[in-house]
C-alpha positions as CSV (number, residue, x, y, z in Angstrom):
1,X,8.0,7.2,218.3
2,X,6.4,10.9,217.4
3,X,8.7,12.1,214.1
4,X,9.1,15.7,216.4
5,X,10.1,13.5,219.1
6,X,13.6,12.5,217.8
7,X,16.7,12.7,220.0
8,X,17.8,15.6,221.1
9,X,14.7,17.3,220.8
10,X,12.2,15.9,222.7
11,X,12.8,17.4,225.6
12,X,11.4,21.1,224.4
13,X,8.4,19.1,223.8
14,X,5.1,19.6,225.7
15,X,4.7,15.6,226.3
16,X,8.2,15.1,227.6
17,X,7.3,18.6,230.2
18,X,4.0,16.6,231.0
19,X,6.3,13.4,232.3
20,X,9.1,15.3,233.5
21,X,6.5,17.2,235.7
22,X,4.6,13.8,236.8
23,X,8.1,12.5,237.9
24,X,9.8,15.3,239.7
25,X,6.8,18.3,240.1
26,X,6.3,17.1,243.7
27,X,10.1,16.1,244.8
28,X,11.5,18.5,247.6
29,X,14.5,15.8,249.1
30,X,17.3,18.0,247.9
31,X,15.5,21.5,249.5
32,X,17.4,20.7,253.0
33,X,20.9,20.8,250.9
34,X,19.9,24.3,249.7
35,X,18.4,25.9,252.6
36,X,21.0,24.5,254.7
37,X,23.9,26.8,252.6
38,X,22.1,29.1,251.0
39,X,23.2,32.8,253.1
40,X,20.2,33.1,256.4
41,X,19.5,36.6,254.7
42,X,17.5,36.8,251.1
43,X,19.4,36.8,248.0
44,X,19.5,36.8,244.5
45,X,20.0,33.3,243.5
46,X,20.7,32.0,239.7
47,X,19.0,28.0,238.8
48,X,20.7,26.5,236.1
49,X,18.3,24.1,234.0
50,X,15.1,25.1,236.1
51,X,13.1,22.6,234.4
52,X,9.4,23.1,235.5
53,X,10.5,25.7,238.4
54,X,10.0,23.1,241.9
55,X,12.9,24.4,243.3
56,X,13.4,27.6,242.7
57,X,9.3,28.3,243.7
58,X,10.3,26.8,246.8
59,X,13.0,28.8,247.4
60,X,11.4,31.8,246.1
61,X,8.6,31.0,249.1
62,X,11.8,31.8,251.3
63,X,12.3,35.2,250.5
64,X,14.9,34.8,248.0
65,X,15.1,36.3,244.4
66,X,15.2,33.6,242.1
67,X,16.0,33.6,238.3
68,X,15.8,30.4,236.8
69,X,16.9,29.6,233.2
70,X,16.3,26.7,230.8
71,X,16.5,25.7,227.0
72,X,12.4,24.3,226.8
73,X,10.1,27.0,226.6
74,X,7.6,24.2,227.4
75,X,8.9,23.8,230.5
76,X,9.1,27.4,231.4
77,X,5.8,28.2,230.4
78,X,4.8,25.2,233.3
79,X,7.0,26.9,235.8
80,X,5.4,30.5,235.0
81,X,2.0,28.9,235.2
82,X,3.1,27.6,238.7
83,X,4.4,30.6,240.3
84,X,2.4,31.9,242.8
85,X,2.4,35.5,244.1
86,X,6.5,35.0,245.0
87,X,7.0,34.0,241.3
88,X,10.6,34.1,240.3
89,X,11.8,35.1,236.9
90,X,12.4,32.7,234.0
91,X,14.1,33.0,230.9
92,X,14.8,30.6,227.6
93,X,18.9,30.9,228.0
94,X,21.9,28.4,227.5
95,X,23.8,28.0,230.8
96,X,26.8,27.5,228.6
97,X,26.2,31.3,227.6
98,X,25.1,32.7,230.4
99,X,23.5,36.9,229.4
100,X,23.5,38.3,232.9
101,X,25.4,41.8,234.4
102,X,24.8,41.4,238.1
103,X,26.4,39.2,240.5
104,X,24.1,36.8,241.6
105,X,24.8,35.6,245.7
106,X,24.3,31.8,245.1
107,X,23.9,29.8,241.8
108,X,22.4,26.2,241.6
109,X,22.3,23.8,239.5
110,X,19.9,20.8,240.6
111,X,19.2,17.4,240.2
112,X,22.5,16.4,237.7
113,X,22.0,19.6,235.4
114,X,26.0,19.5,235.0
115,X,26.3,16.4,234.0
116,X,25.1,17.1,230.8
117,X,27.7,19.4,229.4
118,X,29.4,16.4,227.9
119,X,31.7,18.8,225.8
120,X,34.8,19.9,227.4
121,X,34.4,23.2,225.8
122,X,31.2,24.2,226.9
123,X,31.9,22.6,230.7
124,X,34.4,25.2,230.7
125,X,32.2,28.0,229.2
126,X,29.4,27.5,232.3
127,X,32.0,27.0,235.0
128,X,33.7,30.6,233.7
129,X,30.7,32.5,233.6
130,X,29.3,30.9,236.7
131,X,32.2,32.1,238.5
132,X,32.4,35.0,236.9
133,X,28.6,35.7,238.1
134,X,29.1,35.0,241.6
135,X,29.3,37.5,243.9
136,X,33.0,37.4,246.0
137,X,31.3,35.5,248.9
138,X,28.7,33.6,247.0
139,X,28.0,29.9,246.7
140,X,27.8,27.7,244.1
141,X,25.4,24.6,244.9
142,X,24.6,21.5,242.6
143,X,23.8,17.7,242.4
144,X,25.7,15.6,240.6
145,X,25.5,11.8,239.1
146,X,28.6,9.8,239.4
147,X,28.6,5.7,237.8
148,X,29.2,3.2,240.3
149,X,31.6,0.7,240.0
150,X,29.2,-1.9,238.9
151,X,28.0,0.0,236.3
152,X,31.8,0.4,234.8
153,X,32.3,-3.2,235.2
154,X,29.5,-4.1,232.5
155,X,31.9,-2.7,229.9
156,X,29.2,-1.5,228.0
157,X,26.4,-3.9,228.7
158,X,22.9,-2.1,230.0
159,X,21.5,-1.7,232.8
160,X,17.9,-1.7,233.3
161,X,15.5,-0.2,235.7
162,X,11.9,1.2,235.6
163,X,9.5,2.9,237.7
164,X,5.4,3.5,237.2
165,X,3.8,6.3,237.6
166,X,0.0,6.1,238.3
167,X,-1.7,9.5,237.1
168,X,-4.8,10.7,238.9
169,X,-7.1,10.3,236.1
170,X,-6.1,6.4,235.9
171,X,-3.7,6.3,233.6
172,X,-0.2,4.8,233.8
173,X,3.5,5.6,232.6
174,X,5.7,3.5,232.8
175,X,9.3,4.7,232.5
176,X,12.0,2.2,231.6
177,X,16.0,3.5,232.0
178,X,18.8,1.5,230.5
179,X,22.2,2.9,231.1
180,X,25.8,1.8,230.2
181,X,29.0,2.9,230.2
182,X,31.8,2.6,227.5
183,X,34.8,1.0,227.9
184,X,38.4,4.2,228.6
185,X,35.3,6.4,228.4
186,X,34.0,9.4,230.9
187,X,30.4,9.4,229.5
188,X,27.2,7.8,230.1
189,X,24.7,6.8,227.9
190,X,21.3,6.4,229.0
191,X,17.7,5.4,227.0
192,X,14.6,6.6,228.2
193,X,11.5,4.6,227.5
194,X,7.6,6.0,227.9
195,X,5.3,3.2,227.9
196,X,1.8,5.3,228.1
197,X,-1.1,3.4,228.7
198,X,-4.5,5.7,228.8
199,X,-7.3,5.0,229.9
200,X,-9.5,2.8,227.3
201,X,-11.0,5.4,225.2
202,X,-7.5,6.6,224.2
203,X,-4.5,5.1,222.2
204,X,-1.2,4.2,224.1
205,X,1.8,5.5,223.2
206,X,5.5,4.5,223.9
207,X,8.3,7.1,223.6
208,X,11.9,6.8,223.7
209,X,15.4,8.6,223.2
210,X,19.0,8.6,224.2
211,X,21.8,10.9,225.1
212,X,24.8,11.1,227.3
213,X,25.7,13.0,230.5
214,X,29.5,13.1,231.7
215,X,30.3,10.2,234.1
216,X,33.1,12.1,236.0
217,X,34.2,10.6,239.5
218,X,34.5,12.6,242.6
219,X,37.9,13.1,242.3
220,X,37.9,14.4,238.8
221,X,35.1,17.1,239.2
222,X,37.3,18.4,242.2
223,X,39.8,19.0,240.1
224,X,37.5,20.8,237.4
225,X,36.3,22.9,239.8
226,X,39.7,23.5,241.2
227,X,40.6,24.4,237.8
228,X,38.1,27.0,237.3
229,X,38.4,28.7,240.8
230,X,36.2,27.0,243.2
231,X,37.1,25.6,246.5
232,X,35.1,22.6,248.2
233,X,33.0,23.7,251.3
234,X,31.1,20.8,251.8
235,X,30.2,17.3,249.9
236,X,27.2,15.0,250.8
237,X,26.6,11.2,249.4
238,X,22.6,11.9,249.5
239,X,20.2,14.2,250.6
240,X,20.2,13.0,254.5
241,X,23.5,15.1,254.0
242,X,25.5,12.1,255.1
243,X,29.1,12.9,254.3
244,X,30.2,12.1,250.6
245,X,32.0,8.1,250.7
246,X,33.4,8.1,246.8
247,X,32.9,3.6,247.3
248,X,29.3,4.1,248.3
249,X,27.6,7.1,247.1
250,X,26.9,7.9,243.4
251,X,24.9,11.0,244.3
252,X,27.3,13.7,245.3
253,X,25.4,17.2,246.6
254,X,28.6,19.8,246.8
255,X,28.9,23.5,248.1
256,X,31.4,25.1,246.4
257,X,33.2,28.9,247.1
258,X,35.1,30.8,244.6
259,X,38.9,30.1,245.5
260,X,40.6,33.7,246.3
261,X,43.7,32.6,244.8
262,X,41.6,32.1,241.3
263,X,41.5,29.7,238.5
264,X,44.4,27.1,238.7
């Protein structure tokens, strides 16, 4: 592995922005969850972890007024590159400390951003500001990743998967993902493998890191969000919007409304 590509920071690097983009540049499945609550008249809408900017230039394309924040100025500089004449804004900011004065009529957070506050602390720290950012009749929309059963029952063996991705020019990546969980723990820990095979005239190279996202169930994150003023308007188990089934589903899309009655 690249020396500048060690945990925790290969993600603000330019190869990392290259595959993130090849896997998820194109994916619009979870647009339906968002247009379906996002208020019928524009708004100003906050992304959390906008990676390379899919959905909020999509959105944007709607009418709405998207600012989308991230920590990898790599991946910003993609999603400026890609904005087209209804470009929303972007800036390099921590969604743990969130430097914004207006109120802001829906705030995302896509494709499991959450899950990666692992630290109690700085869970708390979004959720406040969030709230504290949303306008009084605002929305609060996100994706979440939750461990299936099977996956606790391994009791910290791995689980592997893997995809391949075949790039236009000829070349293929091939992405291996091993995850397990640990036993009387809430966190996930999950190894990313790059196997990049060029074409002939170039060298392959094969990446890898790990890190942890929280492995909350359903009924814990209700009661964080509970805890920090929200109220549950709607939960889906995928992005057919099929209602949320804790057994079955271990992708949970939820709408969430600040709670009048406040933080609990």
């Amino acid at each position: 592995m690249p020396q500048d590509l060690k945990p925790g920071r290969i993600y603000g690097h330019a190869r990392y922005t290259a595959l993130y983009d090849l896997e998820l540049g194109d994916f619009s499945a979870d647009l339906p969850f968002y247009r379906k609550h996002l208020p019928e008249q524009p708004c100003a809408i906050l992304e959390l972890g906008c990676g390379t900017g899919r959905v909020s230039r999509a959105l944007a394309a709607d009418g709405h007024q998207l600012t989308g924040i991230d920590l990898s100025f790599p991946m910003l500089a993609v999603a400026s590159r890609a904005a087209s004449t209804v470009a929303p804004r972007y800036a390099c900011m921590d969604m743990a400390a969130l430097a914004f004065r207006a109120a802001f009529g829906a705030i995302i957070a896509p494709y499991n951003t959450l899950n990666l506050l692992t630290g109690p602390e700085t869970l708390r720290s979004c959720l406040t500001q969030v709230r504290h950012l949303l306008s009084e009749e605002g929305i609060l929309l996100l994706q979440l990743y939750l461990p299936d059963q099977d996956l606790r029952a391994l009791a910290g063996k791995k689980r592997f998967q893997f995809r391949i991705f075949d790039c236009p020019d000829g070349s293929k990546v091939i992405k291996e993902i091993l995850k397990n969980t640990a036993p009387h723990s809430d966190l996930v820990e999950i190894t990313e493998r790059y196997r990049l095979r060029f074409r002939k005239d170039l060298p392959n190279e094969d990446w890898e890191y790990t890190y942890q996202i929280l492995g909350y169930d359903f009924a814990q994150w209700l009661e964080i969000f509970a805890g920090h003023g929200f109220r549950l308007d709607a939960a889906y188990g995928g992005y057919d919007l099929a209602p949320f089934v804790p057994e079955a589903h271990t992708t949970l899309l939820l709408a969430l409304k600040k709670d009048a009655c406040g933080p609990k």
